[in-house]
C-alpha beads as a LAMMPS data file, in Angstrom:
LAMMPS data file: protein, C-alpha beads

337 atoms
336 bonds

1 atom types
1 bond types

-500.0 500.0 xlo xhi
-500.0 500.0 ylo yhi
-500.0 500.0 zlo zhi

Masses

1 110.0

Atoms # bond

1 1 1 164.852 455.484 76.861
2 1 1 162.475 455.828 79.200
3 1 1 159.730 454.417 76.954
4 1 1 161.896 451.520 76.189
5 1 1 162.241 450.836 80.162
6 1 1 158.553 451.411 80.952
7 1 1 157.632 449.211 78.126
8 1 1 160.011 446.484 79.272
9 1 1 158.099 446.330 82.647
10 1 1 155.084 446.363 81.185
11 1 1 156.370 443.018 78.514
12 1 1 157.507 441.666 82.558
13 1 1 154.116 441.777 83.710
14 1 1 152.525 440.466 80.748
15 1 1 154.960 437.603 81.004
16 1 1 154.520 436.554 84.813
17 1 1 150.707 437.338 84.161
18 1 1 150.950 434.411 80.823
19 1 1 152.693 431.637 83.166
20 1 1 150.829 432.335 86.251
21 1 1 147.896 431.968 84.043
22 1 1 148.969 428.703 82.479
23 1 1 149.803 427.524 86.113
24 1 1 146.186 428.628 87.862
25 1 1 143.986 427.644 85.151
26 1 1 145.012 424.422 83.468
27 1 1 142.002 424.088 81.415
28 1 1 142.877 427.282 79.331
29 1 1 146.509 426.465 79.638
30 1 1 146.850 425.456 75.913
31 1 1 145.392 428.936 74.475
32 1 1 147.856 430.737 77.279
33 1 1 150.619 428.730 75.634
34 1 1 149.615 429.708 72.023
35 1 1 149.494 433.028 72.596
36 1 1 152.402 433.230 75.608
37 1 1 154.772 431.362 72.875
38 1 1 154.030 434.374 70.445
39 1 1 154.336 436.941 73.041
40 1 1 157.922 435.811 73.657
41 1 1 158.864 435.157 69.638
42 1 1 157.872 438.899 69.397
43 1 1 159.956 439.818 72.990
44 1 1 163.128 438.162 72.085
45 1 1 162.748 439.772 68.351
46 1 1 162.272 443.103 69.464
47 1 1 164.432 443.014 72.915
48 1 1 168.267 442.431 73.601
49 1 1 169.079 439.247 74.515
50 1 1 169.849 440.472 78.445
51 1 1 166.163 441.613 77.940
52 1 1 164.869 438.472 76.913
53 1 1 166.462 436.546 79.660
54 1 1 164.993 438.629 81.883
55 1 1 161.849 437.745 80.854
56 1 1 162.329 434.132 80.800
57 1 1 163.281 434.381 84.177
58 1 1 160.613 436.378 85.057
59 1 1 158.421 433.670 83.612
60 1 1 159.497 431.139 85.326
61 1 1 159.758 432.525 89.070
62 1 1 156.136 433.551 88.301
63 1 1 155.174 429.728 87.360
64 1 1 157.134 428.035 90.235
65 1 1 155.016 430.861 92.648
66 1 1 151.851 429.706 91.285
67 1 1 152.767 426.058 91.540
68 1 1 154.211 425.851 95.187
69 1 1 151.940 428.905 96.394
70 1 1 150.033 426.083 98.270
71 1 1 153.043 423.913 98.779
72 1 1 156.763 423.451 98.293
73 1 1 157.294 420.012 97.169
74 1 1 158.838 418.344 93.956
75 1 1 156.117 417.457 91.874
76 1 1 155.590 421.052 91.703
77 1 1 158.795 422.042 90.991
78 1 1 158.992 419.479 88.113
79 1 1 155.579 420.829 86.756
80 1 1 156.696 423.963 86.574
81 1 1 159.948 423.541 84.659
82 1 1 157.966 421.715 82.198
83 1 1 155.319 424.168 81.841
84 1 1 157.901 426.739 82.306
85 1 1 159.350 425.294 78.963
86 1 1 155.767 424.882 77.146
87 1 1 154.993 428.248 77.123
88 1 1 158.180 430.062 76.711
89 1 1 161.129 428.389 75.240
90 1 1 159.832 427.593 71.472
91 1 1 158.723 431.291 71.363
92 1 1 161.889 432.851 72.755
93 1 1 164.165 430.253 70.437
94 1 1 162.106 431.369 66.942
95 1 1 162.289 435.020 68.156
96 1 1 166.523 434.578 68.639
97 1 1 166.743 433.277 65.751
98 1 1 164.697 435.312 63.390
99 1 1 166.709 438.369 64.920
100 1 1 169.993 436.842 64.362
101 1 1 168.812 436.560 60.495
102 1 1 168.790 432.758 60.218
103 1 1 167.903 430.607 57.555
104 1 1 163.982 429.671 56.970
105 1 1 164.800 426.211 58.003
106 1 1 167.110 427.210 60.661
107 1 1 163.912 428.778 62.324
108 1 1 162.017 426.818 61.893
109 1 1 164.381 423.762 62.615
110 1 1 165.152 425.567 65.796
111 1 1 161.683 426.206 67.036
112 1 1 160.021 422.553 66.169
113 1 1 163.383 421.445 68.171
114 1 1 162.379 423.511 71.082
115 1 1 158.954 422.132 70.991
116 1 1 160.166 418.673 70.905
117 1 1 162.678 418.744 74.288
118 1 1 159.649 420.762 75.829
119 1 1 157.041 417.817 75.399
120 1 1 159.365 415.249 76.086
121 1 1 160.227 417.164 78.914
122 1 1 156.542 417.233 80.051
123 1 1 156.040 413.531 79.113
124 1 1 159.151 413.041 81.819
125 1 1 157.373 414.553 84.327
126 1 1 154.592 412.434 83.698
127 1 1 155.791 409.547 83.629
128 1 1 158.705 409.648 86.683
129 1 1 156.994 412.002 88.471
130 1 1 153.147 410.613 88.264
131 1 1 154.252 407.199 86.809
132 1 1 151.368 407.486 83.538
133 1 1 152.691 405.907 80.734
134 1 1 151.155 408.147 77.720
135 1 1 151.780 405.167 75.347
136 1 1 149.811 402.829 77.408
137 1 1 147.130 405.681 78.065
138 1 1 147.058 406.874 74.693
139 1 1 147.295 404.503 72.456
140 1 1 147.231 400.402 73.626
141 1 1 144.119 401.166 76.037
142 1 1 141.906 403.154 73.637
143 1 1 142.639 400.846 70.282
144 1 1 142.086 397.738 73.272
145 1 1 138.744 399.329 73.745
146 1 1 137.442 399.532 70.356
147 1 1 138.254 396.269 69.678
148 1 1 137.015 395.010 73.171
149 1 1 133.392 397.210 72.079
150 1 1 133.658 395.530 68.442
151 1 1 133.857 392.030 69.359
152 1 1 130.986 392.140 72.004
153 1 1 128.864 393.597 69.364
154 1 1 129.912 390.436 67.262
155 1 1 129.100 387.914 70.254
156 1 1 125.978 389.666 70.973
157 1 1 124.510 388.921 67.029
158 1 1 124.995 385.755 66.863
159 1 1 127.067 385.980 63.678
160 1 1 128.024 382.866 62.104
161 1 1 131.637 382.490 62.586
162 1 1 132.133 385.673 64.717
163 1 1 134.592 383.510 67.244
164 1 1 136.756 383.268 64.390
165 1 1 136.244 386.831 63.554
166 1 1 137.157 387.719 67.048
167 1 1 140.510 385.699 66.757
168 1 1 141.807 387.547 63.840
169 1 1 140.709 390.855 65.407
170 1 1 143.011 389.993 68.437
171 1 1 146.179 389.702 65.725
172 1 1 145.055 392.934 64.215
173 1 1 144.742 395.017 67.388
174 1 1 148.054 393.891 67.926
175 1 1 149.412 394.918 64.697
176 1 1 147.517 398.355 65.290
177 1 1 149.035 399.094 68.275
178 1 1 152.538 398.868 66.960
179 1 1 152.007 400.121 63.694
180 1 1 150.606 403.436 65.917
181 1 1 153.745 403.284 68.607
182 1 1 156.024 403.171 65.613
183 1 1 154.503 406.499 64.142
184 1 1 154.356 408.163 67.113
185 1 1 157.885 409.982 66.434
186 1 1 157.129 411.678 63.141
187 1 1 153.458 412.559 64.562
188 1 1 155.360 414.151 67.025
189 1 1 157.318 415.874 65.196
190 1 1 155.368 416.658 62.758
191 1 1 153.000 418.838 65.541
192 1 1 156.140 420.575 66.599
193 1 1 157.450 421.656 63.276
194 1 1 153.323 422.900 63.179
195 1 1 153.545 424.593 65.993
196 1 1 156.613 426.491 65.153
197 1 1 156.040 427.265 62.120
198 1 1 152.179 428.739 62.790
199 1 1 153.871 430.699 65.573
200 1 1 156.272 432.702 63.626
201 1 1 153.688 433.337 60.873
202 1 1 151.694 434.952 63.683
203 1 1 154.532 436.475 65.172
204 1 1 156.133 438.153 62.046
205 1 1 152.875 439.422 61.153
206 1 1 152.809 440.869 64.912
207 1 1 155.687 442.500 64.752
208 1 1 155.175 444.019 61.604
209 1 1 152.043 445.630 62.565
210 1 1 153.820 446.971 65.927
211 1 1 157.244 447.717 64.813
212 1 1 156.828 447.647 60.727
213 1 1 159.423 445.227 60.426
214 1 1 159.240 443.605 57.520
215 1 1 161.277 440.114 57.343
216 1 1 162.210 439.438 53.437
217 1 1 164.509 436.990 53.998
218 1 1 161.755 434.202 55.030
219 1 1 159.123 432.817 52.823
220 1 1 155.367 433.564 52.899
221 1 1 153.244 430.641 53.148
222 1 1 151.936 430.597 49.533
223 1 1 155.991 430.456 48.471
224 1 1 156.419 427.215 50.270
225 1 1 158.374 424.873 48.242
226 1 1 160.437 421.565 48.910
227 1 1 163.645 421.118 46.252
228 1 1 163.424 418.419 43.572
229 1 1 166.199 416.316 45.818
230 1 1 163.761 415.461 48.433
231 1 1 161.642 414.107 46.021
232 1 1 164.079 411.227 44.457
233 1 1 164.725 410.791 48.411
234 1 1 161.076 409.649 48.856
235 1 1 160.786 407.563 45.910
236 1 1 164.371 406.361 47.589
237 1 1 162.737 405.452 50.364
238 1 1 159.366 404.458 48.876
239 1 1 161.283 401.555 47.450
240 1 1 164.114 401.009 50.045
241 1 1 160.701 399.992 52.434
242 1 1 160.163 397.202 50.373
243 1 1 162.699 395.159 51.075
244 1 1 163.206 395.441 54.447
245 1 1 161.319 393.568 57.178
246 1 1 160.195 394.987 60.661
247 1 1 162.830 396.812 62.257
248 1 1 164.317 399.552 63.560
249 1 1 165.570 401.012 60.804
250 1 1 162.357 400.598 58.567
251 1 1 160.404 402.332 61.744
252 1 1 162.878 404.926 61.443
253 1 1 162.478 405.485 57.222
254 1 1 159.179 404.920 57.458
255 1 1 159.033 407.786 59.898
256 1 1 161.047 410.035 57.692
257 1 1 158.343 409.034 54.732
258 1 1 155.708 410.242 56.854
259 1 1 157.512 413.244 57.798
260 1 1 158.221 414.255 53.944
261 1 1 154.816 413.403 52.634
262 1 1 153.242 415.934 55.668
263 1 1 155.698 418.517 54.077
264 1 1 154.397 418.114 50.662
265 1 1 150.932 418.183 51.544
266 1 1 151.696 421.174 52.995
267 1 1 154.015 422.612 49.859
268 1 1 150.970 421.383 47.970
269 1 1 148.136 423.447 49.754
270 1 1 150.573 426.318 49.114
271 1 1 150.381 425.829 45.457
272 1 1 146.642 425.808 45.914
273 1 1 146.989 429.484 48.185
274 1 1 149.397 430.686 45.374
275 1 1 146.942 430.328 42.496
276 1 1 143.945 432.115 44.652
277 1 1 146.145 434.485 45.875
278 1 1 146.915 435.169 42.082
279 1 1 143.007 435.132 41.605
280 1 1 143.027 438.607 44.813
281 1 1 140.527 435.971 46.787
282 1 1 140.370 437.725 50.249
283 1 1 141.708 435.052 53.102
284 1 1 138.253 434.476 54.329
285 1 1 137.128 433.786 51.096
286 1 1 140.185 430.909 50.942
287 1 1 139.297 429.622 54.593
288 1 1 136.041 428.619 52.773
289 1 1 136.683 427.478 49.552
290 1 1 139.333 425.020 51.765
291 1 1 136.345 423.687 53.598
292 1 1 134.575 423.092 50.927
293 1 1 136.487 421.261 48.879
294 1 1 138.151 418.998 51.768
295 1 1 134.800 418.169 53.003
296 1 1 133.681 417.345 49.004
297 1 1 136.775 415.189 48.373
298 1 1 136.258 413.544 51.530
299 1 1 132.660 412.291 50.177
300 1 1 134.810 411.208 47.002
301 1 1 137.593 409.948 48.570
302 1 1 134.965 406.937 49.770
303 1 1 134.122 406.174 46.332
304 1 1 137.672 406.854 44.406
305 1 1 139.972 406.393 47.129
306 1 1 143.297 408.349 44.925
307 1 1 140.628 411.051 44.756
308 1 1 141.505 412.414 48.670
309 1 1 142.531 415.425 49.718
310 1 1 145.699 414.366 50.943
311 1 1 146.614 412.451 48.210
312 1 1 145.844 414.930 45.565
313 1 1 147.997 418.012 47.781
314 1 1 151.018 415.388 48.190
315 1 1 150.808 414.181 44.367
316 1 1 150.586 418.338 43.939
317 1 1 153.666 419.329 45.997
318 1 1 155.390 416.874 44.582
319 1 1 155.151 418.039 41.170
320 1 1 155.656 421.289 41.631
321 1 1 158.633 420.694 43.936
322 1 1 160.155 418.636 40.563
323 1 1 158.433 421.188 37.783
324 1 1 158.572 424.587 39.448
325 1 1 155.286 425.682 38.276
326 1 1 155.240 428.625 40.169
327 1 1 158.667 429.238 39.051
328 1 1 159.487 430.673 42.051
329 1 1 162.969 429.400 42.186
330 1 1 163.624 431.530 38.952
331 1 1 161.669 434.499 40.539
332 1 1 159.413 434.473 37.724
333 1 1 155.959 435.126 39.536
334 1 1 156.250 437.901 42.344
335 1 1 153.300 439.887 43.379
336 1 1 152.445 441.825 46.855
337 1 1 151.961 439.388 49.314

Bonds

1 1 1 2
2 1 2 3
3 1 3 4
4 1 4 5
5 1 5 6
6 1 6 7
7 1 7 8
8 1 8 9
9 1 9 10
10 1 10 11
11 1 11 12
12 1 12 13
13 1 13 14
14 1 14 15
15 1 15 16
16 1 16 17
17 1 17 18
18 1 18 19
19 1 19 20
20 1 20 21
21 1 21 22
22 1 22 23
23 1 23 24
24 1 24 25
25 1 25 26
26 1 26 27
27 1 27 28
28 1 28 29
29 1 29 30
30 1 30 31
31 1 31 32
32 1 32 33
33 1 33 34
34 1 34 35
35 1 35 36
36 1 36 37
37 1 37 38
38 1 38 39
39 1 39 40
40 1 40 41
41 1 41 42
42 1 42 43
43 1 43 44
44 1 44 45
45 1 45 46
46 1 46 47
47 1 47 48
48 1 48 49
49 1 49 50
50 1 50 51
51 1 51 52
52 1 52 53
53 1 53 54
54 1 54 55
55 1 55 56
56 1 56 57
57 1 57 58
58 1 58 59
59 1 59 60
60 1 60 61
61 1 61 62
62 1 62 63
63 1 63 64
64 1 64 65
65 1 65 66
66 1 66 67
67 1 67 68
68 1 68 69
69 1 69 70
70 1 70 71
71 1 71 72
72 1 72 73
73 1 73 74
74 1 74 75
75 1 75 76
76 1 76 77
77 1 77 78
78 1 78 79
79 1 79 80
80 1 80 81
81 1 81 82
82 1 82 83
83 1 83 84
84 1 84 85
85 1 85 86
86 1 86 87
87 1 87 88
88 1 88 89
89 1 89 90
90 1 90 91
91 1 91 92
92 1 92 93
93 1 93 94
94 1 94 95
95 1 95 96
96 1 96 97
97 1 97 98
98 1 98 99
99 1 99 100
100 1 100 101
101 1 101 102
102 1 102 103
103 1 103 104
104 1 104 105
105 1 105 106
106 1 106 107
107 1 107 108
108 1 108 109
109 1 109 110
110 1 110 111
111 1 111 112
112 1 112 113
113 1 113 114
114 1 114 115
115 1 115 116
116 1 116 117
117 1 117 118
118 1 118 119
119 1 119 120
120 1 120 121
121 1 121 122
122 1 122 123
123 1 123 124
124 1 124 125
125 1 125 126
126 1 126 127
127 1 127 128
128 1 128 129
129 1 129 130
130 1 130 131
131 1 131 132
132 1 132 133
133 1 133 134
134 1 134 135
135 1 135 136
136 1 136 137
137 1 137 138
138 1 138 139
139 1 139 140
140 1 140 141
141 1 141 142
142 1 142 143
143 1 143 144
144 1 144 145
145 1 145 146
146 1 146 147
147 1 147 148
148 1 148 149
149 1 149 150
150 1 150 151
151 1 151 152
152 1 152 153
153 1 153 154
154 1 154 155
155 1 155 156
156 1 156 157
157 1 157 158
158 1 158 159
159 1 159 160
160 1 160 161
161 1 161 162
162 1 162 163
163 1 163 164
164 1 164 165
165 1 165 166
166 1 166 167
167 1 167 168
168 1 168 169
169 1 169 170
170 1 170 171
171 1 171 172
172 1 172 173
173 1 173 174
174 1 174 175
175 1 175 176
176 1 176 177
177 1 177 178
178 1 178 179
179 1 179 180
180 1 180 181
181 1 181 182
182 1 182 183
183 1 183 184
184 1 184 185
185 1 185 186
186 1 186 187
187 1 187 188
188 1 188 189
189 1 189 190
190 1 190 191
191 1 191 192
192 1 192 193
193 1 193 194
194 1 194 195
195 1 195 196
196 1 196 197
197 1 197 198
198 1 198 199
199 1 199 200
200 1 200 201
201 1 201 202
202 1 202 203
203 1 203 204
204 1 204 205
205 1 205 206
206 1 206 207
207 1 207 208
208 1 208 209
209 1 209 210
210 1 210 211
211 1 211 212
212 1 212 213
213 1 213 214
214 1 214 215
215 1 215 216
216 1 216 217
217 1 217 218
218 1 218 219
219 1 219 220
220 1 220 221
221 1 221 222
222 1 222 223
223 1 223 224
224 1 224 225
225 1 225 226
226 1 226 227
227 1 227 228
228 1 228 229
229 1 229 230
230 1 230 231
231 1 231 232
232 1 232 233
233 1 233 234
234 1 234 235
235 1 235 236
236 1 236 237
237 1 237 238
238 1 238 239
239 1 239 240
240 1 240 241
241 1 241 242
242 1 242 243
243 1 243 244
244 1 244 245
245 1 245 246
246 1 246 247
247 1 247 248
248 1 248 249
249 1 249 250
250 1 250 251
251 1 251 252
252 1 252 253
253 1 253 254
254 1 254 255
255 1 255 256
256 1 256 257
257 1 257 258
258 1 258 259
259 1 259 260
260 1 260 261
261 1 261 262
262 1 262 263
263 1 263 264
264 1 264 265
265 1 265 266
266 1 266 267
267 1 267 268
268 1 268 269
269 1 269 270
270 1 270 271
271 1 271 272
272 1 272 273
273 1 273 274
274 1 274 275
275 1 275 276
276 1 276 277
277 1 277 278
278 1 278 279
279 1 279 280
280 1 280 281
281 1 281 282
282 1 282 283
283 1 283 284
284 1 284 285
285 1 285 286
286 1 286 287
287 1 287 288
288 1 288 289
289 1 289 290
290 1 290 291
291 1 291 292
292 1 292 293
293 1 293 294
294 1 294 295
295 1 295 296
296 1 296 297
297 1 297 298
298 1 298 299
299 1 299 300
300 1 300 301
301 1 301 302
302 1 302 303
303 1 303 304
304 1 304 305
305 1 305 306
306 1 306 307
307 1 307 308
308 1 308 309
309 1 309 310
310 1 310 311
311 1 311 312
312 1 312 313
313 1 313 314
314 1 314 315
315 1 315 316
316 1 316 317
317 1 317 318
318 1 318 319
319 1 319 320
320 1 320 321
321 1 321 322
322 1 322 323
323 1 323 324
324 1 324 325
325 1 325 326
326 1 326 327
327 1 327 328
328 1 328 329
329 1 329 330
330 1 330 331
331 1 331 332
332 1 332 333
333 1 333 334
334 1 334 335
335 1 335 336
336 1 336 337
């Protein structure tokens, strides 16, 4: 009991030390988040849920004392929540979860939901609170740059035609910019679900090597596999994007396309970990062959654009999400992870 208690306080310590952190030193805030959203995956996993709330409490009243230790004001108070949200909630939701047993999507459903409210959250306080518009900042003014930089380099070589040029590059920066703002949900989301999903990896493999947990119930990555229905539903959609014209409905399924091919570039990268996995290459040795081969496909993927690595990983999930061919729904291949 008393182990338990002194090891609580010390989890308390660690936790105000994490947001205080994120709070003083803003330039290292995103590695404090990383690891500050593990810390509290493997808190809430390991602690009761009074516990945990303790903690998140702790966390914040140590953020908010960072933030106003200067001055008491709003924009401070705002900051705070947000960051208070950043490095905590997604970590604390996953950990909930995993301990009430849910579902592999459920987590991970749960955590790249947590993500999401915390960003918008922070892109709030940004933009009612500082008045930045991170569309305007991060998308129209950089693509209005390039294109600004491009067409001076046309007028300056005397190019025959170039004002012409410069005309249809005006149409196309337009197009760019929405075509980018319309994406911008699924790349969103698609980070989030990232996110969550490297954090539990990290965080199961944490707490087994503290507590020798061992969670059976969830997937390891090289058993990641999408079910032959979400294939017909991208061909379904594949087609459905055809015949509809710009609005919001096609930026919506064409969002949802994006979101299901990043999934089976992922489920096909897994196939690719299964089979060296099979082969007893050591991680390291994995890490490299990756690089490798991305950077080599990239070089072909100029010449024989099909030949990319994403293309060949989504055209890999794909199949094996229709032809099992790790038949791992039928628990044919099992071996110690």
């Amino acid at each position: 009991m008393k182990k338990h208690i002194f090891g609580f306080i010390i989890n308390i310590i660690i936790a105000a030390v994490l947001s205080a952190g994120a709070a003083f030193f803003p330039y290292a805030s995103v590695l404090i988040m990383a690891v500050s959203t593990i810390f509290f995956m493997v808190c809430a996993y390991t602690h009761k849920i009074s516990e945990t709330l303790i903690l998140l409490i702790a966390s914040l009243l140590a953020i908010i004392a960072a933030k106003c230790s200067l001055s008491v004001n709003a924009d401070n108070l705002f900051t705070s929540t947000s960051l208070f949200c950043l490095t905590s909630l997604s970590g604390a939701v996953i950990g909930l979860l995993t301990k009430f047993k849910s579902s592999f999507r459920m987590v991970i459903a749960g955590g790249t939901f947590a993500n999401l409210a915390s960003f918008l959250i922070d892109f709030a306080v940004l933009k009612f609170r500082h008045n930045l518009d991170l569309g305007e900042e991060l998308i129209n003014k950089p693509v209005a740059d390039f294109f600004e930089v491009y067409s001076q380099i046309l007028s300056s070589a005397n190019i025959s035609g170039a004002e012409n040029i410069i005309e249809v590059m005006g149409d196309l920066q337009w197009y760019m910019q929405q075509m980018l703002a319309t994406v911008v949900p699924s790349v969103l989301i698609i980070l989030c679900a990232f996110f969550a999903y490297v954090t539990f990896v990290i965080g199961r493999k944490f707490i087994f090597k503290k507590h020798g947990v061992v969670m059976e119930n969830y997937p390891h990555f090289w058993q990641l596999q999408l079910p032959r229905s979400a294939s017909m539903a991208l061909a379904v959609l594949f087609i459905v994007t055809f015949f509809m014209n710009s609005s919001p409905v096609a930026g919506a399924i064409t969002n949802i396309i994006i979101i299901l091919c990043a999934l089976y570039m992922l489920c096909g990268l897994s196939v690719v970990d299964f089979f060296l996995r099979k082969k007893r290459f050591h991680w390291a040795i994995r890490i490299v062959i990756y690089v490798i081969a991305f950077t080599v496909l990239s070089v072909i993927g100029v010449l024989i654009p099909v030949a990319n690595a994403p293309s060949l990983l989504l055209f890999t999930g794909v199949i094996d999400g229709l032809f099992d061919f790790r038949r791992l729904r039928s628990g044919g291949e099992k071996y110690e992870a």
